[in-house]
PDB file of the backbone (N, CA, C, O) and the ligand in Angstrom, with CONECT records:
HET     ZN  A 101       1
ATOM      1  N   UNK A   1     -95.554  90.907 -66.296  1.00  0.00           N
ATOM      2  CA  UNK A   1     -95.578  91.590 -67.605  1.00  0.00           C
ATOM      3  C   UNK A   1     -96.879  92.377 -67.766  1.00  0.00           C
ATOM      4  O   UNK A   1     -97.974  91.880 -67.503  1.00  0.00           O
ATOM      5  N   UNK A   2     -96.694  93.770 -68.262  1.00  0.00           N
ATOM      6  CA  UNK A   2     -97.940  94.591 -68.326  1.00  0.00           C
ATOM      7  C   UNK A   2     -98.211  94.674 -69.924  1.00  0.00           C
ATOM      8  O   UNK A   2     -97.311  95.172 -70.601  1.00  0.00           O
ATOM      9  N   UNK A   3     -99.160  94.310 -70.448  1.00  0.00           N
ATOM     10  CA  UNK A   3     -99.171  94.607 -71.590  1.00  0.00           C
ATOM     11  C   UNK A   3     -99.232  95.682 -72.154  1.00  0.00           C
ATOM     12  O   UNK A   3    -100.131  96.294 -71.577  1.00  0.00           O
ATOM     13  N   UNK A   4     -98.744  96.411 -73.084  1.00  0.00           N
ATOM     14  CA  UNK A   4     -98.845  98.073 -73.003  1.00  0.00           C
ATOM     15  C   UNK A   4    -100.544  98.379 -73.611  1.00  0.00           C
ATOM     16  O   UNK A   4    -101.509  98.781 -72.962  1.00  0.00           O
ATOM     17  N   UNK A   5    -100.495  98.172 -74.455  1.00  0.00           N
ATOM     18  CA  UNK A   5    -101.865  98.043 -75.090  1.00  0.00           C
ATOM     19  C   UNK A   5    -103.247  98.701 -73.678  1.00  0.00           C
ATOM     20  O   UNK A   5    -104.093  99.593 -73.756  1.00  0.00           O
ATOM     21  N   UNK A   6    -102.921  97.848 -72.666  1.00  0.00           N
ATOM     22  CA  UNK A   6    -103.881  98.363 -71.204  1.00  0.00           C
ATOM     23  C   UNK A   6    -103.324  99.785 -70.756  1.00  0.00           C
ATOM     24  O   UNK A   6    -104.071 100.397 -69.992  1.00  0.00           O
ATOM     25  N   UNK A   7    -101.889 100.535 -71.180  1.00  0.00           N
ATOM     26  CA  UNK A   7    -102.060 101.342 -70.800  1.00  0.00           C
ATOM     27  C   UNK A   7    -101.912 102.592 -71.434  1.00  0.00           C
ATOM     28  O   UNK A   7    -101.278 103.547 -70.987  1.00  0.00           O
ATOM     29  N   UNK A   8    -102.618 102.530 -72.651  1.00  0.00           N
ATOM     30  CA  UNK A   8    -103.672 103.267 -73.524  1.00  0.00           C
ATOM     31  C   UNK A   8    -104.608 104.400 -72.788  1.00  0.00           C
ATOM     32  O   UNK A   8    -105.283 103.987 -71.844  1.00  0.00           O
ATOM     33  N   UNK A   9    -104.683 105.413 -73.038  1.00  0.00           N
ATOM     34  CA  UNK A   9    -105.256 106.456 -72.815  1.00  0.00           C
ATOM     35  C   UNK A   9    -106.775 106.469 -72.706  1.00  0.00           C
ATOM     36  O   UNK A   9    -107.531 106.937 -71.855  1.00  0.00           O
ATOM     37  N   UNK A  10    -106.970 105.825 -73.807  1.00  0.00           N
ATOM     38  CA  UNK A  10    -107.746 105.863 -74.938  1.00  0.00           C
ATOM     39  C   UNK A  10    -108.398 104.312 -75.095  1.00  0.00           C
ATOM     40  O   UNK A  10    -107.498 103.472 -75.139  1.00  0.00           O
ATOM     41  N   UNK A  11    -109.507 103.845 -75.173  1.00  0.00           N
ATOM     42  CA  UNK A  11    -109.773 102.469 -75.550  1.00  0.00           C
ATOM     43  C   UNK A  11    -111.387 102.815 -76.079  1.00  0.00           C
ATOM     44  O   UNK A  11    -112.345 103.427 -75.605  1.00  0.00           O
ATOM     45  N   UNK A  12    -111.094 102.031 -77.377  1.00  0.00           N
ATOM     46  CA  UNK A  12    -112.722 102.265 -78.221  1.00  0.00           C
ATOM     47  C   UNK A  12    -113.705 101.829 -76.996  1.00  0.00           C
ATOM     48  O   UNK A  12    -113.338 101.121 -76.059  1.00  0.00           O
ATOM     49  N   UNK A  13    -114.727 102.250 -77.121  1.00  0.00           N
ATOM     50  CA  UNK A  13    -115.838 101.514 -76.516  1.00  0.00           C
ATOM     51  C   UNK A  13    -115.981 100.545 -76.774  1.00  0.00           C
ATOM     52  O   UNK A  13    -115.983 100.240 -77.967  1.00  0.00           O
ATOM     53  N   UNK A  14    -116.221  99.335 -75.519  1.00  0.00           N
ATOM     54  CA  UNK A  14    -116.720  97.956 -76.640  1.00  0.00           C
ATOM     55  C   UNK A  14    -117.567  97.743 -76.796  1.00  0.00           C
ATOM     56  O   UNK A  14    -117.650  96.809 -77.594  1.00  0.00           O
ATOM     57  N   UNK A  15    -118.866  98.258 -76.315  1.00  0.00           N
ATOM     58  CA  UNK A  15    -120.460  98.222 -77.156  1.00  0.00           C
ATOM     59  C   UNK A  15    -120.354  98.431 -78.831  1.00  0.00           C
ATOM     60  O   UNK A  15    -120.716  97.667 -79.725  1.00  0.00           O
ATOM     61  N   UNK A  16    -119.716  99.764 -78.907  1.00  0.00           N
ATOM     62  CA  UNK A  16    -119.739 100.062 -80.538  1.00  0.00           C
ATOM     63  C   UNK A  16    -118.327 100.566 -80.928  1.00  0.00           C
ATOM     64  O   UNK A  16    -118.027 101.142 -81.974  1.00  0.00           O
ATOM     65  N   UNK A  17    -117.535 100.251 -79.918  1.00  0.00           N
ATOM     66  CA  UNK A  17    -115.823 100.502 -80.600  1.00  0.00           C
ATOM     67  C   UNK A  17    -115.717 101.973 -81.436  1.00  0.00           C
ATOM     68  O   UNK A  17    -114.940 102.247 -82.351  1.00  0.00           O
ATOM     69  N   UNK A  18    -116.763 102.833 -80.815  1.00  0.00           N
ATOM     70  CA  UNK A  18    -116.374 104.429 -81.166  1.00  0.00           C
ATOM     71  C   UNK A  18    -115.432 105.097 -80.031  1.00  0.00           C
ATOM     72  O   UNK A  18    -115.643 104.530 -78.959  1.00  0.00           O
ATOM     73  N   UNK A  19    -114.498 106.081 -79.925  1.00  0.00           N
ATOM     74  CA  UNK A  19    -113.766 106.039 -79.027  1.00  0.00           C
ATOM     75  C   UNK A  19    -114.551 106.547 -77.444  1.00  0.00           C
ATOM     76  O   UNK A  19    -115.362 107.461 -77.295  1.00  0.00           O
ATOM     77  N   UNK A  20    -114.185 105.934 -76.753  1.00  0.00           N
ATOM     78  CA  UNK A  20    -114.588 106.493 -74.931  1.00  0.00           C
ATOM     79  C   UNK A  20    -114.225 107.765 -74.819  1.00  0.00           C
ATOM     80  O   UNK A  20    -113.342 108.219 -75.547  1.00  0.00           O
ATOM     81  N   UNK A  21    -115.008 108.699 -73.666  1.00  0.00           N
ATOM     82  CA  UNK A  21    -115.079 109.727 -73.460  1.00  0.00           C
ATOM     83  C   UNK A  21    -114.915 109.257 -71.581  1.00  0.00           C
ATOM     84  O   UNK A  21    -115.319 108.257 -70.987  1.00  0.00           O
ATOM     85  N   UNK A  22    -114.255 110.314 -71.150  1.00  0.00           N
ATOM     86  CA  UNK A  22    -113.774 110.126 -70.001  1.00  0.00           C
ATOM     87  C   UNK A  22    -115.039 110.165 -68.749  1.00  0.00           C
ATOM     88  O   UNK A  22    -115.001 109.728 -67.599  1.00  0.00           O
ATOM     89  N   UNK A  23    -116.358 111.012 -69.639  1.00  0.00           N
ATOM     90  CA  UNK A  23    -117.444 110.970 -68.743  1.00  0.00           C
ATOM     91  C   UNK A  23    -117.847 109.406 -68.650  1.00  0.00           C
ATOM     92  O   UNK A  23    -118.069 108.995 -67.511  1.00  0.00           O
ATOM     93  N   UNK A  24    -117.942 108.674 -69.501  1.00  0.00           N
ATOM     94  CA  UNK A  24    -118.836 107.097 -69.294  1.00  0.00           C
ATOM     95  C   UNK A  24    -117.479 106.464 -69.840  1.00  0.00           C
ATOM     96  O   UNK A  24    -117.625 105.572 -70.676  1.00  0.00           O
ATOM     97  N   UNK A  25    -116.489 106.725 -69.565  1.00  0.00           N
ATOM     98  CA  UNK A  25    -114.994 105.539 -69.772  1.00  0.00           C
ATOM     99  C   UNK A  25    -115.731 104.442 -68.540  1.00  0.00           C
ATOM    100  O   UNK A  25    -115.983 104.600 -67.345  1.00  0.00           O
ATOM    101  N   UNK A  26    -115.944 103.132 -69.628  1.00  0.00           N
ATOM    102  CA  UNK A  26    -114.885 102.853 -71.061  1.00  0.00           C
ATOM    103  C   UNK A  26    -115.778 103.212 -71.789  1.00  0.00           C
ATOM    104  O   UNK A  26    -115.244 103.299 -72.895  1.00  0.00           O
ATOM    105  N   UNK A  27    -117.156 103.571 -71.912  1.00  0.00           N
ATOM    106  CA  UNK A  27    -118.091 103.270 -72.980  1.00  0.00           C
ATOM    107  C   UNK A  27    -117.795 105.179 -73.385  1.00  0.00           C
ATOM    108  O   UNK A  27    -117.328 106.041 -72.639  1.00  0.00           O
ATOM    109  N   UNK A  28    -118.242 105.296 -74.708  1.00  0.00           N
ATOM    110  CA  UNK A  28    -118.680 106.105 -75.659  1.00  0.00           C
ATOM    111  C   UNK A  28    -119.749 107.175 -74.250  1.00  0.00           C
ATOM    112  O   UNK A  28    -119.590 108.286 -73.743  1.00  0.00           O
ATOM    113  N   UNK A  29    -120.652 106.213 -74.114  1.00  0.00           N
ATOM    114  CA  UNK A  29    -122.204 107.487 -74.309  1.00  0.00           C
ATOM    115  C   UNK A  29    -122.777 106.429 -72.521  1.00  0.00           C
ATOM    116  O   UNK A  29    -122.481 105.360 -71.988  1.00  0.00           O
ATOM    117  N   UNK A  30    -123.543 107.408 -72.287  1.00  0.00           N
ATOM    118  CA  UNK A  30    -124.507 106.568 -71.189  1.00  0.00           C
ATOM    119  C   UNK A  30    -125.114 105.252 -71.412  1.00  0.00           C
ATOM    120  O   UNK A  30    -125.276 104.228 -70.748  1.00  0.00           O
ATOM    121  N   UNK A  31    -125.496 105.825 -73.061  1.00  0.00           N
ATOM    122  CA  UNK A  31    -126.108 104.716 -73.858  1.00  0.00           C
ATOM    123  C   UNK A  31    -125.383 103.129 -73.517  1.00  0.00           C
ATOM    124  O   UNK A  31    -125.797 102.259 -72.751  1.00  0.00           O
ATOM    125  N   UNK A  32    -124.429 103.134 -74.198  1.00  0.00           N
ATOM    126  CA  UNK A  32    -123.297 101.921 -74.541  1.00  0.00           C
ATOM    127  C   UNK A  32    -123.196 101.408 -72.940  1.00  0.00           C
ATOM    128  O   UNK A  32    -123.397 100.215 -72.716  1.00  0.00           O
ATOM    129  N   UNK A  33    -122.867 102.366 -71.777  1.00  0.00           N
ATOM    130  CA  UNK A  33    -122.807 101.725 -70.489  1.00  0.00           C
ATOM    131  C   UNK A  33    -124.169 101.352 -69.709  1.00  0.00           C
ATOM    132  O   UNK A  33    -123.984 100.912 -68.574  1.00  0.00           O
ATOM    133  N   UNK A  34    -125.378 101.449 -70.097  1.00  0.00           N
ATOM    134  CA  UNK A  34    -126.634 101.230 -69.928  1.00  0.00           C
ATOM    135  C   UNK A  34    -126.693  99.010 -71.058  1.00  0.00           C
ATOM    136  O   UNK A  34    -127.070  97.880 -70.752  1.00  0.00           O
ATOM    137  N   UNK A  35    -126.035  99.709 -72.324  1.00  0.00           N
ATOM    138  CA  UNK A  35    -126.031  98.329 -72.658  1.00  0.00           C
ATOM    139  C   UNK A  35    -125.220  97.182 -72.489  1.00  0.00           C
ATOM    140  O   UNK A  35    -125.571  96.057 -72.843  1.00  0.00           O
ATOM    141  N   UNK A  36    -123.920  97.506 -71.843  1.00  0.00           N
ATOM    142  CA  UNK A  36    -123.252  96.664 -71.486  1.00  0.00           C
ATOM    143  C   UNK A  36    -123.730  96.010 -69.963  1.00  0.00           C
ATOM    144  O   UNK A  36    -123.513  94.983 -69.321  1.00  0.00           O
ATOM    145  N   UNK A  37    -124.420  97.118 -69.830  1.00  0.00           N
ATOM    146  CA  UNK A  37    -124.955  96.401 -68.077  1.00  0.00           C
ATOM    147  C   UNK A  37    -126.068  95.573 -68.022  1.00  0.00           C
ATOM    148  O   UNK A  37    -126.275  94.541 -67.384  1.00  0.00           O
ATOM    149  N   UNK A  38    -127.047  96.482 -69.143  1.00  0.00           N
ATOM    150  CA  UNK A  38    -128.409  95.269 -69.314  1.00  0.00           C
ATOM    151  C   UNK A  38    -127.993  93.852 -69.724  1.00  0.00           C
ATOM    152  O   UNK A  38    -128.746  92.924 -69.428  1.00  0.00           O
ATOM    153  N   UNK A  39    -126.430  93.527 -70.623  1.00  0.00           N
ATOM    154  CA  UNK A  39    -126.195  92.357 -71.307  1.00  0.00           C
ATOM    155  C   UNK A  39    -125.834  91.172 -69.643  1.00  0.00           C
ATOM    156  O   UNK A  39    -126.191  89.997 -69.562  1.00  0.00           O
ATOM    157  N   UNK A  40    -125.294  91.725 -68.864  1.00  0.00           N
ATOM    158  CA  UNK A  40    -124.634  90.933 -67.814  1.00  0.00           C
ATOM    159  C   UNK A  40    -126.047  90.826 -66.817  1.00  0.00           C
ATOM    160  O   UNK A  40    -126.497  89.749 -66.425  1.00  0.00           O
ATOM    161  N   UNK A  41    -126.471  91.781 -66.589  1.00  0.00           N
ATOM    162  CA  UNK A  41    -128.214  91.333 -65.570  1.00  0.00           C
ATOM    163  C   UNK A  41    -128.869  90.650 -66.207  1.00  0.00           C
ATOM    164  O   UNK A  41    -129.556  89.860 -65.560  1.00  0.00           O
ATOM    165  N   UNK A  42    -128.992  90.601 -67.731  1.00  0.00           N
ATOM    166  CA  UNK A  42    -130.247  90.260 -68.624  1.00  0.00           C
ATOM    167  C   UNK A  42    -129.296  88.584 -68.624  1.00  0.00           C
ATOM    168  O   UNK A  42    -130.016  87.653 -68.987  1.00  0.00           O
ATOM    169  N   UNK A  43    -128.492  88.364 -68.427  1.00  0.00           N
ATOM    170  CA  UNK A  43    -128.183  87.027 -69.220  1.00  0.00           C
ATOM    171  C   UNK A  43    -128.229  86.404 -69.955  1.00  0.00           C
ATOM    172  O   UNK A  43    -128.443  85.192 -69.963  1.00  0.00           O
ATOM    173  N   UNK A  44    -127.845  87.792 -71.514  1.00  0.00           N
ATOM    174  CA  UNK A  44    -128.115  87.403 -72.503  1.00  0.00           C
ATOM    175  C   UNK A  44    -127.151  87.602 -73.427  1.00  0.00           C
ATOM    176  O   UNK A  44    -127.305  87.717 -74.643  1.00  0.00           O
ATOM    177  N   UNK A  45    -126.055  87.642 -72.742  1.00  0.00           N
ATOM    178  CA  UNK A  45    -124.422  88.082 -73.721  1.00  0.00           C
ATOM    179  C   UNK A  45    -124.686  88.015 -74.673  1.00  0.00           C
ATOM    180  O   UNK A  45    -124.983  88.984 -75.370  1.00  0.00           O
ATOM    181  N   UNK A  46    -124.662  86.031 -75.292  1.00  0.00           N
ATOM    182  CA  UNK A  46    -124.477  85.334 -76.271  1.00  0.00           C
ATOM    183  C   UNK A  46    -125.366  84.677 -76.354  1.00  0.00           C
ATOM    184  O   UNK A  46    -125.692  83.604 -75.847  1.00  0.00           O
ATOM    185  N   UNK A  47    -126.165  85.915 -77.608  1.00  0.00           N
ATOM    186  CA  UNK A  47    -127.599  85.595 -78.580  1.00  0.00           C
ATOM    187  C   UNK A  47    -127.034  84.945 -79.565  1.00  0.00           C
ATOM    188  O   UNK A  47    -126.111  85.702 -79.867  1.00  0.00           O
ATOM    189  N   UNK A  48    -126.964  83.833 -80.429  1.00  0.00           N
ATOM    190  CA  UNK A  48    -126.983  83.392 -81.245  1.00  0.00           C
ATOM    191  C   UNK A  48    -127.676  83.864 -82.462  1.00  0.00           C
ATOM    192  O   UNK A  48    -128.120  83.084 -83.304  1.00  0.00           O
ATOM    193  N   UNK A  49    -127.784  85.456 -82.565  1.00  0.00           N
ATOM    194  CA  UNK A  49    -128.712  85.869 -83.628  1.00  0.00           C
ATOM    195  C   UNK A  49    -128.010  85.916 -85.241  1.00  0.00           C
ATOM    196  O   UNK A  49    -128.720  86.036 -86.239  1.00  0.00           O
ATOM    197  N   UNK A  50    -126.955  85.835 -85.282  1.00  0.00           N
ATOM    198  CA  UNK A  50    -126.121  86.286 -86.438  1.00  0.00           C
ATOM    199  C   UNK A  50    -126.377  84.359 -86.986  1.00  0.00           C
ATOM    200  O   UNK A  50    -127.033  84.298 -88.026  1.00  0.00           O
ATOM    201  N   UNK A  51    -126.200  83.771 -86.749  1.00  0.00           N
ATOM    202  CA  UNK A  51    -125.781  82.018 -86.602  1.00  0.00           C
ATOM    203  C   UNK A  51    -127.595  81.540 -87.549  1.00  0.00           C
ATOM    204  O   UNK A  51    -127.839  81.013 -88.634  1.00  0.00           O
ATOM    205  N   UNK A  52    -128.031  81.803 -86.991  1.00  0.00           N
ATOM    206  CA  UNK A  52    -129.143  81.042 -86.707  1.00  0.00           C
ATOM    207  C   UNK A  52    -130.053  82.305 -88.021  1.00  0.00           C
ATOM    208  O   UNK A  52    -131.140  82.055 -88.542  1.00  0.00           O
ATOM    209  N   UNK A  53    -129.292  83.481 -88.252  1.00  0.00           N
ATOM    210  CA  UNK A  53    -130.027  84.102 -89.515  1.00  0.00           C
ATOM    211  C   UNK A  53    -130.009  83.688 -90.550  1.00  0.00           C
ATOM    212  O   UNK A  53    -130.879  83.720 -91.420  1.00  0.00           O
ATOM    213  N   UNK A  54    -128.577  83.074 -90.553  1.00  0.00           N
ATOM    214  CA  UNK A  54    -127.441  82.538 -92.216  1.00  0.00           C
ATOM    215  C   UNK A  54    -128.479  81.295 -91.813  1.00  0.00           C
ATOM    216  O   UNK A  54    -129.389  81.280 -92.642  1.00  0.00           O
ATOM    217  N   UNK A  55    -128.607  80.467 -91.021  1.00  0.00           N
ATOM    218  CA  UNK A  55    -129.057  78.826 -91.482  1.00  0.00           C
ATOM    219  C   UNK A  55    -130.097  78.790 -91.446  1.00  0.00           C
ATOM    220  O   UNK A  55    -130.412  77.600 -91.459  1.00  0.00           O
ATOM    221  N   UNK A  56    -131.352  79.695 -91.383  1.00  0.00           N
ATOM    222  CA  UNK A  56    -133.039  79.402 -91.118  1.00  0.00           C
ATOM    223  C   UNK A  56    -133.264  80.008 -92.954  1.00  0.00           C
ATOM    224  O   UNK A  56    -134.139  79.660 -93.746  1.00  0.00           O
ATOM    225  N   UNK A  57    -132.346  80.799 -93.125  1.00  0.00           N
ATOM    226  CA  UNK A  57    -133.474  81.974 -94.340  1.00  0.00           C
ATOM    227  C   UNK A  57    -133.878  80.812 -95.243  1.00  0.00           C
ATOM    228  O   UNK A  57    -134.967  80.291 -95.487  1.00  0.00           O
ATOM    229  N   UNK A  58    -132.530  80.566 -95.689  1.00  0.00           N
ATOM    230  CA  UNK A  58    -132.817  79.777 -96.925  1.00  0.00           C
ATOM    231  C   UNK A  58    -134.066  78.658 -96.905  1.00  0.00           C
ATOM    232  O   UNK A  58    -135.160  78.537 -97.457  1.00  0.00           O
ATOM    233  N   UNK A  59    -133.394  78.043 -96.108  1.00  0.00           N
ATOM    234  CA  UNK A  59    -135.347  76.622 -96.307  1.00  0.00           C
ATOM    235  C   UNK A  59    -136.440  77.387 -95.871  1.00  0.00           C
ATOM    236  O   UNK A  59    -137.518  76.922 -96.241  1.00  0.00           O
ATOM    237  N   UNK A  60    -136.480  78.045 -95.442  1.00  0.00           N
ATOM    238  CA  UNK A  60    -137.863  79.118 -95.347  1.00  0.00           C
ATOM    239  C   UNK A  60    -138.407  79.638 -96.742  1.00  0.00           C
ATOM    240  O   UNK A  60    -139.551  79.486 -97.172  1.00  0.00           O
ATOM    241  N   UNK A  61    -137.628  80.112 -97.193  1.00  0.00           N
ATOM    242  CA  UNK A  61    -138.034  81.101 -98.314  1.00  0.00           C
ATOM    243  C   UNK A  61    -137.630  80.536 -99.780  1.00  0.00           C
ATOM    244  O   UNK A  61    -138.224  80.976-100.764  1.00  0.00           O
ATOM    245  N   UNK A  62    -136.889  79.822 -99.878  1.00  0.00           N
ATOM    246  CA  UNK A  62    -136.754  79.290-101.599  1.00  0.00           C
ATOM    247  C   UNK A  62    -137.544  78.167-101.696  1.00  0.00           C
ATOM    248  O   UNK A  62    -137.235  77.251-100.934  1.00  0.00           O
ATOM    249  N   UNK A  63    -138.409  78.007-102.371  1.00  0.00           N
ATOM    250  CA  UNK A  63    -139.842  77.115-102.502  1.00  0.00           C
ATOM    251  C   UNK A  63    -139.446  77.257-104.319  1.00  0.00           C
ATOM    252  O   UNK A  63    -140.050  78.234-104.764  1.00  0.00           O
ATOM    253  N   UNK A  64    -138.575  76.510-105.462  1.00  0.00           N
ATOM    254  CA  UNK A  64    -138.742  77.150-106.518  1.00  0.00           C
ATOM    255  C   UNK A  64    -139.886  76.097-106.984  1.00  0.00           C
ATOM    256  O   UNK A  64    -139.809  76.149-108.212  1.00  0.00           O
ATOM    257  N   UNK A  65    -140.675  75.380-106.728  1.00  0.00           N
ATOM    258  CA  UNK A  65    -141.587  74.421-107.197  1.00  0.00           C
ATOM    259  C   UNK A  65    -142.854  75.026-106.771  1.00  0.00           C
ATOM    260  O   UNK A  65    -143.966  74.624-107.115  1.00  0.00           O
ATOM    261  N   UNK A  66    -142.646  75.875-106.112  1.00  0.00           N
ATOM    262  CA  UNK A  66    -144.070  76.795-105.703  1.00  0.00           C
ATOM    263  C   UNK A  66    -144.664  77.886-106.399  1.00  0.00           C
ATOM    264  O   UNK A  66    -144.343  78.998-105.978  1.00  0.00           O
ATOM    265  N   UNK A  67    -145.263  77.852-107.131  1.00  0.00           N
ATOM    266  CA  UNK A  67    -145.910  78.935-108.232  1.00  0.00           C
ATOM    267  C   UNK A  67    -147.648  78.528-108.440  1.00  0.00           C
ATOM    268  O   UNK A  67    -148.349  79.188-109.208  1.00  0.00           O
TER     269      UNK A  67
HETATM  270 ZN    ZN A 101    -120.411 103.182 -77.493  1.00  0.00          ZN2+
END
């Protein structure tokens, strides 16, 4: 079974899901294929940065007994 979906013309970039251009298919720009490559050498796919923003702010910064 081929899924049709793969045989799409066309597939957003997945750095920034703006559409691919046939010069840097799949990516958008040089850019986007420069960053998808640094993510797999760098070994750093999965930063935990989004996770770890939501659960640090708050006990950091609300002190309301502090004046
Ligand atoms: Zn892109």
């Amino acid at each position: 079974m081929v899924d049709p979906v793969r045989l799409k013309p066309r597939r957003p970039c997945p750095i920034c899901k703006k559409p691919s251009t046939q010069k840097f298919h799949p990516f958008c720009s040089s850019h986007c294929s420069q960053v998808d490559l640094n993510r797999w050498l760098g070994g750093n796919y999965a930063i935990p940065a989004v996770e770890s923003e939501e659960g640090t702010d708050t006990d950091l910064d609300i002190d309301p007994q502090k004046d």
